[in-house]
Backbone and ligand atoms as CSV (ligand in chain L), in Angstrom:
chain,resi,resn,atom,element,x,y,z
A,1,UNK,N,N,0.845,-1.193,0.000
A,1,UNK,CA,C,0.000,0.000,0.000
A,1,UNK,C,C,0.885,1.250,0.000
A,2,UNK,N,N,0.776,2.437,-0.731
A,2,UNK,CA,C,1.579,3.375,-0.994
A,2,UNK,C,C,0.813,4.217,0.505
A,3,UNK,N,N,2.244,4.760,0.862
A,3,UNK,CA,C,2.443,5.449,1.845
A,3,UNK,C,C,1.796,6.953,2.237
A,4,UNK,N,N,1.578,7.668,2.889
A,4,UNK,CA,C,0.526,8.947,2.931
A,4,UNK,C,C,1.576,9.709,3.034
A,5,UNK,N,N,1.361,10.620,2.120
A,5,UNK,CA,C,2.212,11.916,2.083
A,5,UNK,C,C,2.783,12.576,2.940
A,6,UNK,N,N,4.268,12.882,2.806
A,6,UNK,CA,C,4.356,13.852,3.934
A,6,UNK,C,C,4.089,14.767,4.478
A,7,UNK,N,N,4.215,14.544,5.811
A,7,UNK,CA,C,3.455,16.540,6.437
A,7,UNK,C,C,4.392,17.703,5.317
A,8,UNK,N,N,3.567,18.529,5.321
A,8,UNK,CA,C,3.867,19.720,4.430
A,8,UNK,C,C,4.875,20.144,4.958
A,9,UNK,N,N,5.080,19.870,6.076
A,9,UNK,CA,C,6.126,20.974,6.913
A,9,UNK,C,C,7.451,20.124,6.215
A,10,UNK,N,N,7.699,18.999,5.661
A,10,UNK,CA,C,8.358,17.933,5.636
A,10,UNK,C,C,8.735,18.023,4.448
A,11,UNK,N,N,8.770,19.010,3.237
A,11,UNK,CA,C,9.075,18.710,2.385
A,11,UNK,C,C,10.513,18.867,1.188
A,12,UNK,N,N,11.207,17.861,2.295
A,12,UNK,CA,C,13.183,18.090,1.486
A,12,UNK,C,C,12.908,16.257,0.926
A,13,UNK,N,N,13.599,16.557,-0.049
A,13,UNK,CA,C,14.001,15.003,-0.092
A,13,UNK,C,C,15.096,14.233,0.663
A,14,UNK,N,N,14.523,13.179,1.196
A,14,UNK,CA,C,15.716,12.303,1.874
A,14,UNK,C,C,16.961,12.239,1.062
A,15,UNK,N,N,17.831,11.792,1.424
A,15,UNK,CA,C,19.167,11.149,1.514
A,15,UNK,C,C,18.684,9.940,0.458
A,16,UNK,N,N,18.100,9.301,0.718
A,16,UNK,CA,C,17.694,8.087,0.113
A,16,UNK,C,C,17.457,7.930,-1.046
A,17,UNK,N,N,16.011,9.327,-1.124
A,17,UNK,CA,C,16.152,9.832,-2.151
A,17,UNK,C,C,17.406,10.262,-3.523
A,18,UNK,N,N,17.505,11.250,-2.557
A,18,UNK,CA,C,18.853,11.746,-3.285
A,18,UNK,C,C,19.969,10.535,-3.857
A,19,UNK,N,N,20.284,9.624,-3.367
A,19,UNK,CA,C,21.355,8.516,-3.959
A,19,UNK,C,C,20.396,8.086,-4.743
A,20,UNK,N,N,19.358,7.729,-4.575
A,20,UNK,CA,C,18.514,6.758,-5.962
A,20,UNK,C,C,18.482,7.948,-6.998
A,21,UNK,N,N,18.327,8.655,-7.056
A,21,UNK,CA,C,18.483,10.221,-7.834
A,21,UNK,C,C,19.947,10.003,-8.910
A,22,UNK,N,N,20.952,10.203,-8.084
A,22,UNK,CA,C,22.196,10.333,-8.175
A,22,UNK,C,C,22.530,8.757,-8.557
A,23,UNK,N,N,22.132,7.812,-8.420
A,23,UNK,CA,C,22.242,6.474,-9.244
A,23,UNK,C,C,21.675,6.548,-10.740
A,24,UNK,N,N,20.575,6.762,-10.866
A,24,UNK,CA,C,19.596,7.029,-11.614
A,24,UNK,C,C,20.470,7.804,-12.724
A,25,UNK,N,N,21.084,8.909,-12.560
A,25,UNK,CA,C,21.663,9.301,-13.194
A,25,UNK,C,C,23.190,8.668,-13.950
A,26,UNK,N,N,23.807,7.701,-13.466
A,26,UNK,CA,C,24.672,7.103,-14.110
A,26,UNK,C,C,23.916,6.004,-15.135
A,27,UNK,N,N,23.022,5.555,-14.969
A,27,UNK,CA,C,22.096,4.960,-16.097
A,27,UNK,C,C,21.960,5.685,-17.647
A,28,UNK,N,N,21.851,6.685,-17.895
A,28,UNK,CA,C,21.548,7.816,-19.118
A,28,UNK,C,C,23.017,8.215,-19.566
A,29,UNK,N,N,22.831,8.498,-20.701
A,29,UNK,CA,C,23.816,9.217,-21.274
A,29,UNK,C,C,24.154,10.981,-20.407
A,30,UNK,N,N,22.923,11.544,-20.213
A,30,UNK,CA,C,23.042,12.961,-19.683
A,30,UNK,C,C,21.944,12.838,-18.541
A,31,UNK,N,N,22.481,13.461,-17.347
A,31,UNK,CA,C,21.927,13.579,-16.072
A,31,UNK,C,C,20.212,14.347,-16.419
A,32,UNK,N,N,19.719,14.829,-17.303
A,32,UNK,CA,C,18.692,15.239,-17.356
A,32,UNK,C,C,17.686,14.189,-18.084
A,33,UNK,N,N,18.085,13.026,-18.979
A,33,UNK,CA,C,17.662,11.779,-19.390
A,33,UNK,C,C,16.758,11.015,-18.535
A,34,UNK,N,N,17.256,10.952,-17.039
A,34,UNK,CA,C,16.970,10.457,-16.061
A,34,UNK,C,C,15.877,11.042,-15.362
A,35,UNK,N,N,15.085,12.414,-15.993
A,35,UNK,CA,C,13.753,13.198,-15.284
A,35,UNK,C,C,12.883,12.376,-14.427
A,36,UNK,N,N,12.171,11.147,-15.558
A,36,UNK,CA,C,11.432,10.938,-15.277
A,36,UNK,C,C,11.484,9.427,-14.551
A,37,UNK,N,N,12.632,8.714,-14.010
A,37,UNK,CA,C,12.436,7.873,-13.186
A,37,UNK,C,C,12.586,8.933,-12.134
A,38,UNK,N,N,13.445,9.913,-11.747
A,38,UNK,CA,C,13.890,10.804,-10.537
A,38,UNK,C,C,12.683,11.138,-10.329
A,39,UNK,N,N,11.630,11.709,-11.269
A,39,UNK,CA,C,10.359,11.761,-10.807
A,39,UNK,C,C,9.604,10.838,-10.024
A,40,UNK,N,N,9.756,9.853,-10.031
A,40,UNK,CA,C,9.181,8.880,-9.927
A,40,UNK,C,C,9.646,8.370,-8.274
A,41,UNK,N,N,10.786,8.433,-8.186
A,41,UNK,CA,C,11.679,8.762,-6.730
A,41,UNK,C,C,10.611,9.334,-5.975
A,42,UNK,N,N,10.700,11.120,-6.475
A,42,UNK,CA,C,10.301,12.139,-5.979
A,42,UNK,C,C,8.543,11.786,-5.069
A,43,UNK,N,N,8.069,11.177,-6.075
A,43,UNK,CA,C,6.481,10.710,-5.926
A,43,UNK,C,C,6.022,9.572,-4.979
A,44,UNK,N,N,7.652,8.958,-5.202
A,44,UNK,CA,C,7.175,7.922,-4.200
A,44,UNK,C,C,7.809,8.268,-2.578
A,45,UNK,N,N,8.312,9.643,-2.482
A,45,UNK,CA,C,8.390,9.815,-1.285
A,45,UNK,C,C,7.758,10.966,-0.648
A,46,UNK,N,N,6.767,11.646,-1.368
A,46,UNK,CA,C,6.298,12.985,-1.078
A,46,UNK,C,C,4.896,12.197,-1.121
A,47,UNK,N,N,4.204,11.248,-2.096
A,47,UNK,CA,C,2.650,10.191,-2.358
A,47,UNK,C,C,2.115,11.704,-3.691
A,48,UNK,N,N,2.802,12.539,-3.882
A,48,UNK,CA,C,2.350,13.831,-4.978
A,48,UNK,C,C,4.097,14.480,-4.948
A,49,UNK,N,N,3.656,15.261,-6.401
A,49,UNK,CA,C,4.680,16.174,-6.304
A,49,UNK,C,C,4.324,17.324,-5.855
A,50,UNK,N,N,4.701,18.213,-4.985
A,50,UNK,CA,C,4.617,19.332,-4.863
A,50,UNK,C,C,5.662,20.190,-4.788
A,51,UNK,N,N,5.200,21.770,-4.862
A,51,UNK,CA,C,6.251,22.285,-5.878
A,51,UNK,C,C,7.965,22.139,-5.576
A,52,UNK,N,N,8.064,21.868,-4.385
A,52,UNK,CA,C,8.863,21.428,-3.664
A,52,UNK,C,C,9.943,20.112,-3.966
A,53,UNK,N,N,9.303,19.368,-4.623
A,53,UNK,CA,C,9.768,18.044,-5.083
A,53,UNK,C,C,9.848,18.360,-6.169
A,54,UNK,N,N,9.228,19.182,-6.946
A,54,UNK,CA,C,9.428,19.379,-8.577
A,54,UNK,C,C,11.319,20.254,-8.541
A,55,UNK,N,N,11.478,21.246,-7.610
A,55,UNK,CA,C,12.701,21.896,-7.469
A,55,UNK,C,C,14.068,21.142,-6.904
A,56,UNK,N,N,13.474,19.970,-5.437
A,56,UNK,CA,C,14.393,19.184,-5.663
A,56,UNK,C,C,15.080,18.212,-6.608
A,57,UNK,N,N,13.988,17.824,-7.626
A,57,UNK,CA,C,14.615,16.777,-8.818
A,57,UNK,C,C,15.213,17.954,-9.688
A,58,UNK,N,N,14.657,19.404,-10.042
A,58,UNK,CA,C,15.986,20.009,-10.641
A,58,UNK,C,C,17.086,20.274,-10.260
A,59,UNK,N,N,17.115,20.233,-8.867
A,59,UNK,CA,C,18.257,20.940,-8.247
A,59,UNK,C,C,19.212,19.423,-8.421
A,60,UNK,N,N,18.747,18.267,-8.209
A,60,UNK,CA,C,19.494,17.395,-8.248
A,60,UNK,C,C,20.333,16.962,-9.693
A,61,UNK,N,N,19.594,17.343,-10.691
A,61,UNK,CA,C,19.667,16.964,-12.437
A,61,UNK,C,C,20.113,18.318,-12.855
A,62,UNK,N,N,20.686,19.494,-12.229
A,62,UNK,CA,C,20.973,20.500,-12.616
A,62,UNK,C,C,20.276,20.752,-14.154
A,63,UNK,N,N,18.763,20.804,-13.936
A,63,UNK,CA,C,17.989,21.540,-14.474
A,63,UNK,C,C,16.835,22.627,-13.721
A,64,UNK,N,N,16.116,23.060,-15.091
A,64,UNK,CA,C,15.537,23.989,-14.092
A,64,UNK,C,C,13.730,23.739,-13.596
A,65,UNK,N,N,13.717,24.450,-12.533
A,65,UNK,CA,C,11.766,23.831,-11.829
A,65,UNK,C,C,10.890,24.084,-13.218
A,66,UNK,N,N,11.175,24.918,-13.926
A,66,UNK,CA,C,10.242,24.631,-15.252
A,66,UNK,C,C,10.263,23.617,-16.041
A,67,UNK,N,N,11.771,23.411,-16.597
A,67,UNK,CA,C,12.036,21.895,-17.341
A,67,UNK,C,C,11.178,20.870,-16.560
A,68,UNK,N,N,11.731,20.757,-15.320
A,68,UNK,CA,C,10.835,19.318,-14.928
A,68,UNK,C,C,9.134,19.278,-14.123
A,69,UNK,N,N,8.865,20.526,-14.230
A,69,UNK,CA,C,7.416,20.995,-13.938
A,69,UNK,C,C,6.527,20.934,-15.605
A,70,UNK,N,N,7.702,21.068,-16.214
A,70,UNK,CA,C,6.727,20.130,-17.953
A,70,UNK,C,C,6.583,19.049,-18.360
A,71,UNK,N,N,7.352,18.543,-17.456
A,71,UNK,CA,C,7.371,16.949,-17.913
A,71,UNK,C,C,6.379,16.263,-16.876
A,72,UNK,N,N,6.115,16.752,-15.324
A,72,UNK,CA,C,5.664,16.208,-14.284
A,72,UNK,C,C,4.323,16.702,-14.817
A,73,UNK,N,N,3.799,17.648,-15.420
A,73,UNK,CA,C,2.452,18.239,-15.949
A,73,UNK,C,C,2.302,17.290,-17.062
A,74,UNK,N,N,3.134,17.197,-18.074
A,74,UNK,CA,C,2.806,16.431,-19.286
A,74,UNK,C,C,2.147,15.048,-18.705
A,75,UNK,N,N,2.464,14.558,-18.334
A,75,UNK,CA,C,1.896,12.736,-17.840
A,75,UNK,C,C,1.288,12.323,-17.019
A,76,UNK,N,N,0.272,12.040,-17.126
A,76,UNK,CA,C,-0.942,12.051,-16.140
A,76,UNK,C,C,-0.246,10.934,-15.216
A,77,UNK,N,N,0.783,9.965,-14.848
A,77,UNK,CA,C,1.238,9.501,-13.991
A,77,UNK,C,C,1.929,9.906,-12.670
A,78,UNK,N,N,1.827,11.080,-13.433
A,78,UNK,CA,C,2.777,12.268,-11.730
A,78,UNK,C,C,1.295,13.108,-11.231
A,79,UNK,N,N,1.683,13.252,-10.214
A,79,UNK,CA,C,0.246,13.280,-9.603
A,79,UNK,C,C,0.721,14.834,-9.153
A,80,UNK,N,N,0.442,16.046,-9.572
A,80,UNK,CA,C,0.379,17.548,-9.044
A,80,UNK,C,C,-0.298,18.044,-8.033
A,81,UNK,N,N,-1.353,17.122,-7.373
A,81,UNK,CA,C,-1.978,17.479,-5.885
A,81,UNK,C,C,-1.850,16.105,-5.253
A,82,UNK,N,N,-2.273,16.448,-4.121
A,82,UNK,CA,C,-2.382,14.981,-3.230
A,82,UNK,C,C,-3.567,14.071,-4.009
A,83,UNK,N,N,-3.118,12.800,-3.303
A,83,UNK,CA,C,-3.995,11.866,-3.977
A,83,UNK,C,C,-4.612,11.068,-2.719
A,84,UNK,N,N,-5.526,10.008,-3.094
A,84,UNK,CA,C,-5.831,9.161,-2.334
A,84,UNK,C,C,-4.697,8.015,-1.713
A,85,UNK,N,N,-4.528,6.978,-1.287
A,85,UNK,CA,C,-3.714,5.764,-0.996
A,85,UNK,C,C,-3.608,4.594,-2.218
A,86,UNK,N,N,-4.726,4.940,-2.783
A,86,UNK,CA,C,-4.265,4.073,-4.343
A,86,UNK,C,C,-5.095,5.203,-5.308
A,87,UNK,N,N,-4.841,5.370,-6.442
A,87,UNK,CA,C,-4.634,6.159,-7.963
A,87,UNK,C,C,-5.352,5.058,-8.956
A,88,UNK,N,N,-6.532,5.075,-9.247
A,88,UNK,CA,C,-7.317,4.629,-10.151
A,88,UNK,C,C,-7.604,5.738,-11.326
A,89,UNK,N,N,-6.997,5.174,-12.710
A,89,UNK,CA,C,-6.652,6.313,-14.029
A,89,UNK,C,C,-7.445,5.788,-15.019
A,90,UNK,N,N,-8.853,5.757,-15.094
A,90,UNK,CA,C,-9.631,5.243,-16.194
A,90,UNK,C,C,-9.734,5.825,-17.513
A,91,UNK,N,N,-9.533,5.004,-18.199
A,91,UNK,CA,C,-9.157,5.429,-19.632
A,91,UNK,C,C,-10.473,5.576,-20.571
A,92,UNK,N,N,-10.946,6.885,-20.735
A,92,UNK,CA,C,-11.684,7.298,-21.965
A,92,UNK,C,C,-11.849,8.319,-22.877
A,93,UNK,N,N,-10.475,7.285,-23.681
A,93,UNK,CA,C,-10.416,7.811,-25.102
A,93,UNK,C,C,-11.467,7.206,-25.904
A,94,UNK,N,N,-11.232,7.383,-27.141
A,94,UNK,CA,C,-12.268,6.764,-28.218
A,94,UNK,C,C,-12.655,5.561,-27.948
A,95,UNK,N,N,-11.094,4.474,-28.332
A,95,UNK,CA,C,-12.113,3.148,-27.890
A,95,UNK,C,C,-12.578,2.905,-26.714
A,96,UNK,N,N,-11.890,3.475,-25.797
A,96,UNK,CA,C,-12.774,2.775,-24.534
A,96,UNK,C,C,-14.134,3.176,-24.427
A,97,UNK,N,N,-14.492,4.997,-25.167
A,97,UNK,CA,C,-15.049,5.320,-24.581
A,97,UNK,C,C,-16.603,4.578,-25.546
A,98,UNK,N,N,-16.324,4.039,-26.764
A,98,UNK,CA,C,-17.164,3.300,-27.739
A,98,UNK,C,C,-17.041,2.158,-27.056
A,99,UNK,N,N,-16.204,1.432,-25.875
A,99,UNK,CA,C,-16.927,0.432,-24.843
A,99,UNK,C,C,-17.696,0.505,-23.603
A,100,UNK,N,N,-18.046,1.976,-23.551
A,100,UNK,CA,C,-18.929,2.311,-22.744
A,100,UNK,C,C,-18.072,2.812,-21.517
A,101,UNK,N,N,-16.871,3.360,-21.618
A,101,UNK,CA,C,-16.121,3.821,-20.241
A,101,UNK,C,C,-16.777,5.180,-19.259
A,102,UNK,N,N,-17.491,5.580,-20.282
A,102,UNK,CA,C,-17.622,7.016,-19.635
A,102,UNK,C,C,-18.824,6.618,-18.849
A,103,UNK,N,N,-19.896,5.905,-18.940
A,103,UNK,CA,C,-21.107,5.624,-18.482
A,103,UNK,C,C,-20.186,4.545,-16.903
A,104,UNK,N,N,-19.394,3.976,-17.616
A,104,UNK,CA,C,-18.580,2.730,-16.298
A,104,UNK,C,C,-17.949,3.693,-15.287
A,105,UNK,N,N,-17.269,4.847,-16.027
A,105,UNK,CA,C,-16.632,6.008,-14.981
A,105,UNK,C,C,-17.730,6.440,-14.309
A,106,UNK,N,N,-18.802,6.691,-14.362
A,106,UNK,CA,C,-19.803,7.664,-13.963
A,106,UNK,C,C,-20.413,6.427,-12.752
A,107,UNK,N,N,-20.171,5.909,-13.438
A,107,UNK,CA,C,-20.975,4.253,-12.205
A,107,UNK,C,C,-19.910,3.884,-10.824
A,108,UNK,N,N,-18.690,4.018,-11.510
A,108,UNK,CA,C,-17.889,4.191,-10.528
A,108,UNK,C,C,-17.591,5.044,-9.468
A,109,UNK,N,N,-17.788,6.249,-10.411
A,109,UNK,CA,C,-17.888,7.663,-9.011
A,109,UNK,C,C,-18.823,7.836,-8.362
A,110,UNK,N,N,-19.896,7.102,-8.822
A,110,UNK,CA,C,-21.667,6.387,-7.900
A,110,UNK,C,C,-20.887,5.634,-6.397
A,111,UNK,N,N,-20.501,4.779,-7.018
A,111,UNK,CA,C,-19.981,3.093,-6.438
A,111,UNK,C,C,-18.909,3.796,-5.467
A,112,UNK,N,N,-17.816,5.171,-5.560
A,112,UNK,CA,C,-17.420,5.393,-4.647
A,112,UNK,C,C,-17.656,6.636,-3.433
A,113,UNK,N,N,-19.200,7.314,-4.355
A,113,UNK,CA,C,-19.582,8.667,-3.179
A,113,UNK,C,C,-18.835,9.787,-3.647
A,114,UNK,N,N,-18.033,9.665,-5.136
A,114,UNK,CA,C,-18.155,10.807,-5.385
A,114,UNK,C,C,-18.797,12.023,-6.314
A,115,UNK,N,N,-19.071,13.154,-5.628
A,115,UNK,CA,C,-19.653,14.279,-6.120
A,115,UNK,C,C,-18.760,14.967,-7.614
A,116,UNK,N,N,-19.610,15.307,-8.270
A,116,UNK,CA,C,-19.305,16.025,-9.394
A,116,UNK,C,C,-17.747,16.724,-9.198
A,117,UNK,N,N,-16.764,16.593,-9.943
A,117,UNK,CA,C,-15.788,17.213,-9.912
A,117,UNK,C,C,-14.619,16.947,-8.863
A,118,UNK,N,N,-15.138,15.765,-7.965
A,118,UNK,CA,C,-14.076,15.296,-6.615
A,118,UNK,C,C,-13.369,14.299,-7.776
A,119,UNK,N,N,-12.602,14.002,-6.587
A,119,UNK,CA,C,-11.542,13.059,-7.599
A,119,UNK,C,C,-11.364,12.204,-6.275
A,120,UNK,N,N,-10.703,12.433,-5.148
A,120,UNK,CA,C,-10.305,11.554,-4.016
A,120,UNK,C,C,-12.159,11.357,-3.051
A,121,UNK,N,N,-12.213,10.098,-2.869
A,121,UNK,CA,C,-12.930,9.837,-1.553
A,121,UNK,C,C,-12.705,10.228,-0.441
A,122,UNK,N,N,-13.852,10.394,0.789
A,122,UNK,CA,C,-13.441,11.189,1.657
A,122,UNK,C,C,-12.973,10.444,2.647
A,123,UNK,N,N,-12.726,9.309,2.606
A,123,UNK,CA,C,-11.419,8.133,3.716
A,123,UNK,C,C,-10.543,8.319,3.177
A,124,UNK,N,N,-10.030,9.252,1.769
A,124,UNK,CA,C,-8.922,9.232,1.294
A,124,UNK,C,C,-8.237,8.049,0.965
A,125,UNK,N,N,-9.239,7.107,0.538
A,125,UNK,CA,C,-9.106,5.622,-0.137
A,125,UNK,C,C,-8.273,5.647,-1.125
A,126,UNK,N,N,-9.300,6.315,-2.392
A,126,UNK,CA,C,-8.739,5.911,-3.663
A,126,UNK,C,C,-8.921,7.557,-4.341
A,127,UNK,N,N,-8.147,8.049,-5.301
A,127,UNK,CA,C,-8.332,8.782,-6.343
A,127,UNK,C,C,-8.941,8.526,-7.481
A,128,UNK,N,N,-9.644,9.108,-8.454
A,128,UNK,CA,C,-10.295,8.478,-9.611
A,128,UNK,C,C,-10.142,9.735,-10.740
A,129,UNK,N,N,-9.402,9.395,-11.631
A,129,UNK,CA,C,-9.336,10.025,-12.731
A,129,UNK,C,C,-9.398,9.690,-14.003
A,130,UNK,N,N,-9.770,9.992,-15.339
A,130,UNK,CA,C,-9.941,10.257,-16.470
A,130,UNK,C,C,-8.154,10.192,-16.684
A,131,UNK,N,N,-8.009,9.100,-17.748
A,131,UNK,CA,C,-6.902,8.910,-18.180
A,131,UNK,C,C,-6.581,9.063,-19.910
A,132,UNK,N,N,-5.852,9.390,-20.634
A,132,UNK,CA,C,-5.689,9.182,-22.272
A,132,UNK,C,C,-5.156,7.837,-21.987
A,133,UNK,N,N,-5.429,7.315,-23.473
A,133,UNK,CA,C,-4.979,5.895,-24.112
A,133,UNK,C,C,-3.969,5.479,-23.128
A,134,UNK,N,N,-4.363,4.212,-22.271
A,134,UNK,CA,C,-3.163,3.082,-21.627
A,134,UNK,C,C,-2.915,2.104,-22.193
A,135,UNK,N,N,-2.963,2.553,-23.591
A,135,UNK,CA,C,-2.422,1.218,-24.766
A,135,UNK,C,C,-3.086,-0.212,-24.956
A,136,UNK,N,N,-4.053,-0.344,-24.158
A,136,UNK,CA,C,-4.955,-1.655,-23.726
A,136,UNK,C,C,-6.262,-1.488,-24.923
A,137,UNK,N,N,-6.117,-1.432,-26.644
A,137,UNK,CA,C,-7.205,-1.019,-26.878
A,137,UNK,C,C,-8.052,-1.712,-27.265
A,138,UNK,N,N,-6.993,-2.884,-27.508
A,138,UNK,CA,C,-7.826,-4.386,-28.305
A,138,UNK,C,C,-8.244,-4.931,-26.618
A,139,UNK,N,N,-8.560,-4.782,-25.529
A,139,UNK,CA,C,-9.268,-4.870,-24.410
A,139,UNK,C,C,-9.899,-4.139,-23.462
A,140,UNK,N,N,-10.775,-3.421,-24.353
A,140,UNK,CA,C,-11.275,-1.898,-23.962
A,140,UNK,C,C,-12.463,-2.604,-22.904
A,141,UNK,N,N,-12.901,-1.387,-21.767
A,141,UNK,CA,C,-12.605,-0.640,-20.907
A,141,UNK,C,C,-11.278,-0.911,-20.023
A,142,UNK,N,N,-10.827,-0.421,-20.045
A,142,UNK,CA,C,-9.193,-0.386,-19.866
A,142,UNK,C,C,-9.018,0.735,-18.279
A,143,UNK,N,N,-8.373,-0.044,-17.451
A,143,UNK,CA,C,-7.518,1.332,-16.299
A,143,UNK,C,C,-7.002,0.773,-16.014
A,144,UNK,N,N,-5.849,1.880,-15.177
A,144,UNK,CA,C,-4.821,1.483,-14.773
A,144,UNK,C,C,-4.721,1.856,-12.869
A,145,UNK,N,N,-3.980,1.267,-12.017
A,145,UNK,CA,C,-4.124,1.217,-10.424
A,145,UNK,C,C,-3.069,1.728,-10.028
A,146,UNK,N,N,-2.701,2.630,-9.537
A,146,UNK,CA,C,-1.250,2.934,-9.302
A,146,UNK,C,C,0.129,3.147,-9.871
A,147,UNK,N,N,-0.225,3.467,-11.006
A,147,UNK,CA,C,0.869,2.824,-11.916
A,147,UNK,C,C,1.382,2.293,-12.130
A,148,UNK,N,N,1.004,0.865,-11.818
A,148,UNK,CA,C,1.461,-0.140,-12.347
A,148,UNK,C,C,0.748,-1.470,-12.629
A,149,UNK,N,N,-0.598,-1.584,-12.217
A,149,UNK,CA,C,-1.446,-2.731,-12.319
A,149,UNK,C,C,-2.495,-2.340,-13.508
A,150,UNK,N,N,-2.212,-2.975,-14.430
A,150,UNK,CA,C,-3.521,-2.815,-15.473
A,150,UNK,C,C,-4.645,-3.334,-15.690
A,151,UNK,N,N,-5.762,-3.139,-15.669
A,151,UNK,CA,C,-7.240,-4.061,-15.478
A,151,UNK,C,C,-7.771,-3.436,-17.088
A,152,UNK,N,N,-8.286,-4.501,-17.410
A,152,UNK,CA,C,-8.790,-4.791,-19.185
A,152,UNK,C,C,-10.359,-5.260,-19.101
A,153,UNK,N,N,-11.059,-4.896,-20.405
A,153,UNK,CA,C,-11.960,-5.224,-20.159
A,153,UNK,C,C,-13.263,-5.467,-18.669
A,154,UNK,N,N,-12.995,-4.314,-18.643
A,154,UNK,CA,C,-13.763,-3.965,-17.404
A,154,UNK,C,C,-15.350,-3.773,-17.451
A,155,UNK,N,N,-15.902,-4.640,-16.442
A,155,UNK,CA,C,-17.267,-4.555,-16.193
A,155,UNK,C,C,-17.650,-4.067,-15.033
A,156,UNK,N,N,-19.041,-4.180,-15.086
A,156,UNK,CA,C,-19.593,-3.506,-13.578
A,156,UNK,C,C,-18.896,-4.626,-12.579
A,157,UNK,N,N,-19.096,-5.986,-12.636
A,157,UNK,CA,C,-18.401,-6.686,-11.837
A,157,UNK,C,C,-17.251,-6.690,-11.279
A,158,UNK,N,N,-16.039,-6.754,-12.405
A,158,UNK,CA,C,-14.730,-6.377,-12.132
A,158,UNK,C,C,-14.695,-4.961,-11.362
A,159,UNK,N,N,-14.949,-4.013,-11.227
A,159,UNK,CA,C,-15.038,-2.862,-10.709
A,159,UNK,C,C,-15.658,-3.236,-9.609
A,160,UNK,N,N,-16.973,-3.619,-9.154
A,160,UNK,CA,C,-17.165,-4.023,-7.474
A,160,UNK,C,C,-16.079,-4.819,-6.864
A,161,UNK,N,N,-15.471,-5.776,-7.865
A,161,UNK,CA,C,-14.304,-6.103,-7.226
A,161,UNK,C,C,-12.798,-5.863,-7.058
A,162,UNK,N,N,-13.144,-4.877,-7.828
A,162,UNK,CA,C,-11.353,-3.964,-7.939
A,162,UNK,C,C,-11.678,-3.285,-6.344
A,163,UNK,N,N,-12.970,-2.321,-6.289
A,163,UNK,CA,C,-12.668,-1.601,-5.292
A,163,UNK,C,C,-12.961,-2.521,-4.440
A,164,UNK,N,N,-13.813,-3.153,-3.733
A,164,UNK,CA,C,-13.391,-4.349,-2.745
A,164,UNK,C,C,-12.189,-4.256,-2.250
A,165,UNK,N,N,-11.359,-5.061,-3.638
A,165,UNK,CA,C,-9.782,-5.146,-3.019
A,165,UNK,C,C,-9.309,-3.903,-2.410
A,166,UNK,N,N,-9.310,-3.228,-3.247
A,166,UNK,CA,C,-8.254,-1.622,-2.945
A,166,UNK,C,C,-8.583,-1.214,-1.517
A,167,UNK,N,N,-10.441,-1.023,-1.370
A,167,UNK,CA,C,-10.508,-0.717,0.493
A,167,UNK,C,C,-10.387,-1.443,1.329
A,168,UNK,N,N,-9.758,-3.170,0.565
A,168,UNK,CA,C,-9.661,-3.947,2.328
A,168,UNK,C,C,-7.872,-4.327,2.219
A,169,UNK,N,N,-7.495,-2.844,1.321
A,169,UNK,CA,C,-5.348,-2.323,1.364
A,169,UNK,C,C,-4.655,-3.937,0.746
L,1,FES,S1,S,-8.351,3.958,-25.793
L,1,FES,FE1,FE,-8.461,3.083,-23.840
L,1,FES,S2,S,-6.716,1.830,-23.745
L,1,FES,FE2,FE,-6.550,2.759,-25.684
């Protein structure tokens, strides 16, 4: 289960950080190559980036908080506000949405209590967002869990039982 963000007051990157950073970077040809796993560092020790974490991965890649505040904006996998404890990214583009995703999204934000325009539940369970193409198209309704678990062909069923899982961690 991904970890709850740090207190605000809290926001330097570890040591820990920083060497997986600074590893990360001997992998690439050029220390700025490496943005977006360092991002990825960054996210998994803050649970969001905030602006704070966007300046430490430049300061570390000797680039600048804009360079990597375009790349952390570009990809709906970096998360720019806080999130819930798990990140549910439902995908409706065309095909999914010609498999009925948007009506399955709308059933879902039923199924979890949320109001028009929320995104996190209020146990701060799960996040729920509108995702572009997760490449899954020949198994449309398609999302993705955290970034890294992919669920295909999704029904009302599979979905009572995705979230099941996710609220019993
Ligand atoms: S359009 Fe949904 S996975 Fe490609």
């Amino acid at each position: 289960m991904k970890m709850f963000a740090k207190s605000l007051n809290n926001l330097m990157l570890s040591n820990t950080a920083k060497e997986k950073i600074q590893t990360l970077k001997t992998k690439y040809p050029s220390a700025r190559s490496a943005v977006m796993p360092a991002l990825y560092v960054a996210q998994e020790e803050f649970g969001w980036l905030p602006k704070e974490a966007i300046d430490a991965v430049a300061k570390e890649l000797a680039m600048t908080p804009t360079e990597v505040g375009s790349v952390a904006s570009f990809y709906t996998m970096y998360h720019l506000k806080p999130t819930g404890q798990h990140v549910i990214e439902f995908c409706t583009d065309l095909p999914c949405a010609l498999a009925g995703a948007d009506a399955a999204f709308e059933r879902l934000c039923h199924k979890l209590g949320l109001e028009h325009g929320q995104e996190t539940t209020g146990d701060n369970a799960i996040t729920l967002r509108h995702a572009p193409c997760l490449g899954g198209c020949d198994k449309v309704p398609v999302l993705l869990v955290d970034n890294n678990a992919q669920y295909e062909a999704m029904t009302d069923e599979k979905l009572d039982a995705l979230v099941s899982k996710l609220r019993a961690g």
